[in-house]
C-alpha positions as CSV (number, residue, x, y, z in Angstrom):
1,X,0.0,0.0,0.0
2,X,1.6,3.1,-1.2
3,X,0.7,6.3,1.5
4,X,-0.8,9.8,0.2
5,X,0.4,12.5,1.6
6,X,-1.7,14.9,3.9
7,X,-3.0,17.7,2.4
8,X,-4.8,20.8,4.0
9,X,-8.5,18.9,3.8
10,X,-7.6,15.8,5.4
11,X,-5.6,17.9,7.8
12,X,-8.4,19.7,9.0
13,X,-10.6,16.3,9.1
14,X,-8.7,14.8,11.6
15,X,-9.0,14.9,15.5
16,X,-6.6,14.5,17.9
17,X,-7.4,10.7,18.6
18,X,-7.1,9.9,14.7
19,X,-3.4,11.7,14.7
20,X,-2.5,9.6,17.9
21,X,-3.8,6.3,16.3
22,X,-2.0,6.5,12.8
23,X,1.2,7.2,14.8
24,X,0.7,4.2,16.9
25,X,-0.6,2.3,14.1
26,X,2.5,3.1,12.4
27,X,4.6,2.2,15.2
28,X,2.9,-1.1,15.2
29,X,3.7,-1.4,11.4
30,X,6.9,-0.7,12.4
31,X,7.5,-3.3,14.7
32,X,6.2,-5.8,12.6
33,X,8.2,-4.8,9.3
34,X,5.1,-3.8,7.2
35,X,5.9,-0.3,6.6
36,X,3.6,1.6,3.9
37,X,5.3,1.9,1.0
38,X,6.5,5.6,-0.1
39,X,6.8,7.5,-3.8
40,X,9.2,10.0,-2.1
41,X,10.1,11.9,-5.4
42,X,6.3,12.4,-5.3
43,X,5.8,13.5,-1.7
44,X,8.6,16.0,-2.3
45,X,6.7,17.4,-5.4
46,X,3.6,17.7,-3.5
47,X,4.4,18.9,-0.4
48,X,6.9,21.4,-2.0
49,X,3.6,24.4,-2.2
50,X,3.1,23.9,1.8
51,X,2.9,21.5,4.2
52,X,-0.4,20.2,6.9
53,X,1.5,17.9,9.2
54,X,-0.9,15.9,11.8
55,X,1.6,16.3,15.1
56,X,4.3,17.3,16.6
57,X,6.6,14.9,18.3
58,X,9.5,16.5,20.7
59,X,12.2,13.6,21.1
60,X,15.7,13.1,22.1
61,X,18.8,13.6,19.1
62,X,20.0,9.7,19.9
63,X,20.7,8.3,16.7
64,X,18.6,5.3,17.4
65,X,15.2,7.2,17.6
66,X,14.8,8.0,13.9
67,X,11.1,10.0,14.7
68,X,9.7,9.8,11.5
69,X,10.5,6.3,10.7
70,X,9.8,4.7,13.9
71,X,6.0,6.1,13.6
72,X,6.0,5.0,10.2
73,X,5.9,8.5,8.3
74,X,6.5,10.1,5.4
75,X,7.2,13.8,4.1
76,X,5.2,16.4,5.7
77,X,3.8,14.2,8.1
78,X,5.1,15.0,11.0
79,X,7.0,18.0,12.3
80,X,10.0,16.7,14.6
81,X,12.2,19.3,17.4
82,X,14.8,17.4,18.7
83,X,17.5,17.9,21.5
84,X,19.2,15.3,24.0
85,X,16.9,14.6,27.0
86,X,13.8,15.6,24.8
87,X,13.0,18.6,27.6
88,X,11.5,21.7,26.2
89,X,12.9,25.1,26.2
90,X,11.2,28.6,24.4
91,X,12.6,27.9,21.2
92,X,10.8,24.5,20.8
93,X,7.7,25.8,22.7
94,X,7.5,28.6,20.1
95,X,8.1,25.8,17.3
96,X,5.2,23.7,18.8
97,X,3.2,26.8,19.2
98,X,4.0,27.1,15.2
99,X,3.5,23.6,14.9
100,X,-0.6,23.9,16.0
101,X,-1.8,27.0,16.3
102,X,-0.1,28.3,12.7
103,X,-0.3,24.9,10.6
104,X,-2.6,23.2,12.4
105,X,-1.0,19.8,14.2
106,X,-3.7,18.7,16.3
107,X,-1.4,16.1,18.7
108,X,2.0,17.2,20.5
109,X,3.7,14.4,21.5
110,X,6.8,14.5,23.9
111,X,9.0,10.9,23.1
112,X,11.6,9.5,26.0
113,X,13.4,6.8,24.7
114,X,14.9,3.5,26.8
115,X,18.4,3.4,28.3
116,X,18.2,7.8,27.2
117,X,22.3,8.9,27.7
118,X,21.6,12.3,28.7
119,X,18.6,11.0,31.2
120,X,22.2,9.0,32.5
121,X,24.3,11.6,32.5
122,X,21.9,13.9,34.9
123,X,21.4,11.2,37.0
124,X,25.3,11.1,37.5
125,X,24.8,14.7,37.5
126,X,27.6,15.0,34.7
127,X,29.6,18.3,34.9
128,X,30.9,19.3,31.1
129,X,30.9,22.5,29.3
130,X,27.5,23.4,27.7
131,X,26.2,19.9,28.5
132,X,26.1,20.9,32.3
133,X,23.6,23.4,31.4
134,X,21.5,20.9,29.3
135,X,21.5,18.7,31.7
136,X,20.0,21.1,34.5
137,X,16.6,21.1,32.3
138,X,16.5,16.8,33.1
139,X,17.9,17.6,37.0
140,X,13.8,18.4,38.0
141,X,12.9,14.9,36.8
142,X,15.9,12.9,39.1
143,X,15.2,15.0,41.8
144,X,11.6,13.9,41.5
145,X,12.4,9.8,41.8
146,X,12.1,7.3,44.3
147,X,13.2,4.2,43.1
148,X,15.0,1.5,45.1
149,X,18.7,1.3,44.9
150,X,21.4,3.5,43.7
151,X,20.5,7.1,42.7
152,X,23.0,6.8,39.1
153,X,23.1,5.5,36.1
154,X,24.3,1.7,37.1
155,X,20.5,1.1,38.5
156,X,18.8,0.5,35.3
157,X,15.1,0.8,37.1
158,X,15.9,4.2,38.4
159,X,16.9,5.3,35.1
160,X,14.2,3.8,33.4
161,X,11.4,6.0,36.1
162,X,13.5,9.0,35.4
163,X,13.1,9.0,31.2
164,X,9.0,8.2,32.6
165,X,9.3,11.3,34.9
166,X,11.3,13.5,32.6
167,X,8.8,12.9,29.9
168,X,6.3,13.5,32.2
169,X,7.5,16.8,33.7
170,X,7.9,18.3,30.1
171,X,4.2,17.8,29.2
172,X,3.3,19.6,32.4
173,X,6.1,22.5,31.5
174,X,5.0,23.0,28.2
175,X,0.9,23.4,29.5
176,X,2.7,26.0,32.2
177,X,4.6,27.6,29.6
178,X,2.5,28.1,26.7
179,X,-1.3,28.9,27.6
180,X,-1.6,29.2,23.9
181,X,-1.0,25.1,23.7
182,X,-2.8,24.9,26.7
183,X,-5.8,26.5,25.5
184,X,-5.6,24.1,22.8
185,X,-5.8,21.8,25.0
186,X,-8.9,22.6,27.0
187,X,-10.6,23.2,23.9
188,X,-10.4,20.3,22.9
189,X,-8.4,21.3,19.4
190,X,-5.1,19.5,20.2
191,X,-4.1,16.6,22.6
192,X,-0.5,16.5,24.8
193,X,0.7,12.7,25.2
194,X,4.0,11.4,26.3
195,X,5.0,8.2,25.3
196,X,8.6,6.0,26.0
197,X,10.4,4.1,23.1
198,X,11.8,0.7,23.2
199,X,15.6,0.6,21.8
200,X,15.7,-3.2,22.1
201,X,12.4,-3.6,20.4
202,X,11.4,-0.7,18.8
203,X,7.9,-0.3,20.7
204,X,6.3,2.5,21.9
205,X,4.1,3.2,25.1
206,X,2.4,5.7,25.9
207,X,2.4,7.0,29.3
C-alpha cells in the first residue's frame, strides 16, 4: 500500500485521537516490518507548495530514535524538534506553538526513549561545558524519583522512572509555559501525550 500525503483537507478532518492512532498504528507497522510503501520523489513534489503535518513529536537527538521512521511517516507528516533529554525550552515551545496553532497539528507528543544517555548523564549529574547546562533542564525529573537502589546510572530501574518522569515533567512544562498550547488543550483542538520508546524492540508506550 503506497501512502498519500496529507494535504490541507484531510488535515483539518482529523481529530486528535485519529493523529494519535495513525502514529501508533504506524509504530505497530513498524515493529512488525510492514511499513507503507513511499513514492518520495512524489511527496517531495507535492508537499513542495506547503505543508499540513498531523503532530508534533518532541524527542531526544540519539541516533537510534529515527522520529519519522519509527512512527511510520513520510514527508510532511510529522513535524519533529529534537535535543538530547527531549526537555522543552522557548525555542521548541515557540516551534510547537507554530506547529498547532499556525499549521494546524492537532497532537503534541513528547518521546523519552529507553536506556536515554543524557537522562544518565543527569542522573550522574555530569559536569561538562554546555552539556552541564542541558542537563539542569533533566535535573527536576531525578530530583523527583524514588526508586529503590542507587540514585545513578548503574540502577537500570531508576533510570528507566526518570526518562517516565522527565517525559512527564515536560508535558506539564509546556501546559505552564504556553497557555496558547494549553488552550488548545482545554478546547479540545489539540491533545499533549508522552509516550517511552523501546531501543531493544522498537515499541512505543504511551504514558
Amino acid at each position: 500500500m503506497i501512502k498519500e500525503i496529507i494535504n490541507k483537507e484531510k488535515q483539518s478532518k482529523l481529530s486528535p485521537d485519529d493523529v494519535l492512532k495513525d502514529l501508533m498504528d504506524g509504530n505497530k507497522r513498524f515493529v512488525d516490518h510492514k511499513m507503507h510503501q513511499r513514492d518520495y520523489a512524489s511527496q517531495i513534489e507535492q508537499t513542495s507548495g506547503g505543508q499540513w503535518p498531523q503532530a508534533v513529536v518532541l524527542g531526544c537527538i540519539d541516533s537510534r530514535v529515527p522520529v519519522e521512521t519509527i512512527f511510520d511517516q513520510g514527508v510532511g507528516d510529522i513535524f519533529t524538534a529534537r535535543v538530547a533529554g527531549n526537555f522543552e525550552n522557548k525555542d521548541i515551545l515557540g516551534s510547537m506553538e507554530y506547529s498547532c496553532k499556525v499549521a494546524g497539528s492537532k497532537l503534541v507528543l513528547v518521546l523519552g526513549h529507553e536506556a536515554c544517555g543524557a537522562v544518565k548523564a543527569a542522573c550522574d549529574n555530569v559536569q561538562l561545558g554546555n552539556i552541564t547546562h542541558l542537563l539542569s533542564n533533566i535535573r527536576p525529573a531525578v530530583e523527583a524519583t524514588n526508586t529503590d537502589g542507587e540514585r545513578n546510572s548503574k540502577n537500570n530501574s531508576f533510570v528507566a522512572d526518570v526518562v517516565e518522569n522527565n517525559v512527564k515533567l515536560t508535558m506539564n512544562r509546556i501546559r505552564e509555559k504556553s497557555p496558547i498550547l494549553k488552550e488548545m488543550e482545554d478546547n479540545g483542538e489539540i491533545k499533549i501525550v508522552g509516550g517511552v520508546y523501546s531501543i531493544s524492540t522498537g515499541k512505543v508506550t504511551l504514558l
